[in-house]
N, C-alpha and C positions, 0 to 999 in steps of 0.2 A: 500026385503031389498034393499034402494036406495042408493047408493054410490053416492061420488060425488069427482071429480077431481079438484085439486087444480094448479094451475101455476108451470111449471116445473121449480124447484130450487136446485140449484146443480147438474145438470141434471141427477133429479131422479124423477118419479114420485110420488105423495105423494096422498095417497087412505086413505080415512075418510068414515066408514063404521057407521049406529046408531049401530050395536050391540058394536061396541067402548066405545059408550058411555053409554051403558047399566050394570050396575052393581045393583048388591044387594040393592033393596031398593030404586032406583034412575032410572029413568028413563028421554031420553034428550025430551025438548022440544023443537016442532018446532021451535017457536018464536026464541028461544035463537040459533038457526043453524049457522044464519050469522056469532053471534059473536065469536062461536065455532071455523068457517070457519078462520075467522079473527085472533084468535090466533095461530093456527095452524101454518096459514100462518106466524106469525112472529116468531116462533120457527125455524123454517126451514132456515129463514131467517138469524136465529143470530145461526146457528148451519154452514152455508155457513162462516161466515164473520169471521175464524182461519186462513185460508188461508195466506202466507205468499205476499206480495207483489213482484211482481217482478220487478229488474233493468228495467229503461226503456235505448232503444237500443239506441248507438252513433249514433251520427248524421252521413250518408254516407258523402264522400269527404272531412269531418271538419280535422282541421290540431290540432296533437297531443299537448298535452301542453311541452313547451322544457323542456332537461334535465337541474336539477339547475347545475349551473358552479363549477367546485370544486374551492374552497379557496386557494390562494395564499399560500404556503408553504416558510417560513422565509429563507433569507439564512444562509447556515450553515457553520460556521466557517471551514478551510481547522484541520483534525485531524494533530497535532504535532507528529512525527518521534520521534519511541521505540527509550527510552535510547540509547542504544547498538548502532543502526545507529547512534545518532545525536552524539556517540562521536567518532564515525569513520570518521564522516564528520569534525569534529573538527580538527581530527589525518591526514586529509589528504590536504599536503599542497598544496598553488593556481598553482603553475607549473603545479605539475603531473595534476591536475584537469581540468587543461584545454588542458592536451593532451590528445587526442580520443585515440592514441595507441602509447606508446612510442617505442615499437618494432617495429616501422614503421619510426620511426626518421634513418636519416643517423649516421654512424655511425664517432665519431671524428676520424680526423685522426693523426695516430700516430702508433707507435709501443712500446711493451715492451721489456727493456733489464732490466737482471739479475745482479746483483753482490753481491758480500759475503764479509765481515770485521769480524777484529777478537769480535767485538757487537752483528753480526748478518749477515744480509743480507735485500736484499731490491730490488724492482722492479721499473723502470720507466717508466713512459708512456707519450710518445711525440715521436718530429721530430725531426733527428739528427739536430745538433748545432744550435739546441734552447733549450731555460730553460723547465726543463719536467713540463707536465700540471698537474700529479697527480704523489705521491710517496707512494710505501706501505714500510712499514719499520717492521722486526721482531726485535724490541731493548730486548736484552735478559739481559739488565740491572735494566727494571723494574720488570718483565718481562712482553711488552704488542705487540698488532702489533696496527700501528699508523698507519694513512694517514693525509699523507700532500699537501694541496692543496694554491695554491700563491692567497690570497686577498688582501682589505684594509680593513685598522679601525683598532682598537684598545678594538671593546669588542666582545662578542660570538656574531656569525650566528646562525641563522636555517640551517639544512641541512638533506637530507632526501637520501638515497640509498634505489632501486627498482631495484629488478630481476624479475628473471620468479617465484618465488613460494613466494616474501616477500617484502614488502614494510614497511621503516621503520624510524620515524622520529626522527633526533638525531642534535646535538649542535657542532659547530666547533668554537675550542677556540683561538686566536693567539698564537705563540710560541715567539711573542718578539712585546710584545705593544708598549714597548718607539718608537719603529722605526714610523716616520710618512711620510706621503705624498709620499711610498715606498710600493710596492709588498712584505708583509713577509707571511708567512708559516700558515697556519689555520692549527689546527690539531682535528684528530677525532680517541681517542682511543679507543681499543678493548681489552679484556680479551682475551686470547691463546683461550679458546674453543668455546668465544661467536658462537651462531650458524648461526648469521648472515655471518662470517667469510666462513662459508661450503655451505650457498646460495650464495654466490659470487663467490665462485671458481666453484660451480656445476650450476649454471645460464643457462640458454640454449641460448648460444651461446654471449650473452652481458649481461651487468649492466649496470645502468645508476647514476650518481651523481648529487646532487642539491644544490647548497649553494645559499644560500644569497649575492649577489654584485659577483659573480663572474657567467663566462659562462659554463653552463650545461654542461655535459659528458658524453656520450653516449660509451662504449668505450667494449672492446671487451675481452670475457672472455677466457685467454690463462692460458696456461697450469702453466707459471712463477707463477701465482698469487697463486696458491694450493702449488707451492714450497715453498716459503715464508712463507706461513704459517706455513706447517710442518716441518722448520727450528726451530719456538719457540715452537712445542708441544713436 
């Protein structure tokens, strides 16, 4: 029996034997060996060629491709301030706003003196024999406690009172318009229990007053002022 070896493909040897070709009834002919040989060879050939291809390697030293640039991101509008704040910012007038700390302002000077009538009773706050800069008044005929502070004009102010625990913005109305080209009496009433009333007298250590066309007050929280009060409750 003559074998014969074919070109190593796939590196496998491939052995063609004639008893291969020898079956039932059939027997191979020389002549036809070659062509045998030849198909063989191309079976092998197309049983090689499933093989998947592989990546061919980067180039050494070649420079990577850049990362793409990210896209410009639109500008975005600045977010509008919850309700709540923007009407706190509303509620709060340009004075106090532009002081960093009002418990750091000097304090006016002056003193409070006491007195009582058969209406009430009433505190002042100034320098002996000058006109007082602020009056608190318990008028027991309305019954309210008033303060009186000396403007001009003839129609309501803004006017705002800050202590240590309440800041609050409220309206100061003339007590006598006809008067012109004259200091009269702004006044800013209170109900007996309003509780603004109980943060001024309990204040740590001052309160401060703001009006419209008239000089700030910074003024200092004495005992008088809790009297006064508890003369109209």
């Amino acid at each position: 029996m003559r074998t014969f070896d074919l070109p190593v493909v796939c590196a496998e040897l491939l052995v063609v034997t004639a008893a291969l070709f020898h079956t039932r009834g059939m027997k191979i002919n020389r002549s036809t060996l070659p062509v045998v040989l030849l198909m063989a060879s191309a079976f092998a050939l197309a049983g090689c060629s499933g093989s998947p291809p592989q990546p061919s390697p980067a180039p050494r030293g070649g420079t990577a491709a850049p990362a793409p640039r990210p896209l410009p991101q639109p500008a975005q509008a600045p977010r509008p301030a919850p309700p709540q704040q923007q009407q706190q910012q509303q509620q709060m007038p340009t004075q106090y706003a532009n002081t960093a700390n009002w418990r750091d302002l000097p304090l006016t000077q002056g003193n409070w003196t006491y007195s009582a009538d058969n209406t009430g009773s009433a505190v002042r706050f100034g320098q002996p024999g000058a006109a007082p800069l602020l009056v608190v008044r318990c008028d027991r005929t309305r019954p309210a406690i008033v303060m009186q502070r000396p403007g001009f004009g003839a129609s309501q102010v803004p006017a705002t009172i800050t202590t240590s625990s309440t800041l609050r913005r409220l309206t100061a109305a003339p007590a006598n318009p006809a008067v012109q080209n004259a200091a009269i009496p702004f006044e800013i009433a209170f109900a007996v229990r309003d509780p603004l009333l109980d943060a001024i007298a309990f204040s740590r250590g001052r309160f401060m007053l703001e009006m419209g066309g008239a000089q700030t007050l910074v003024l200092p929280a004495w005992s008088e002022l809790g009297r006064v009060i508890e003369d109209c409750r």
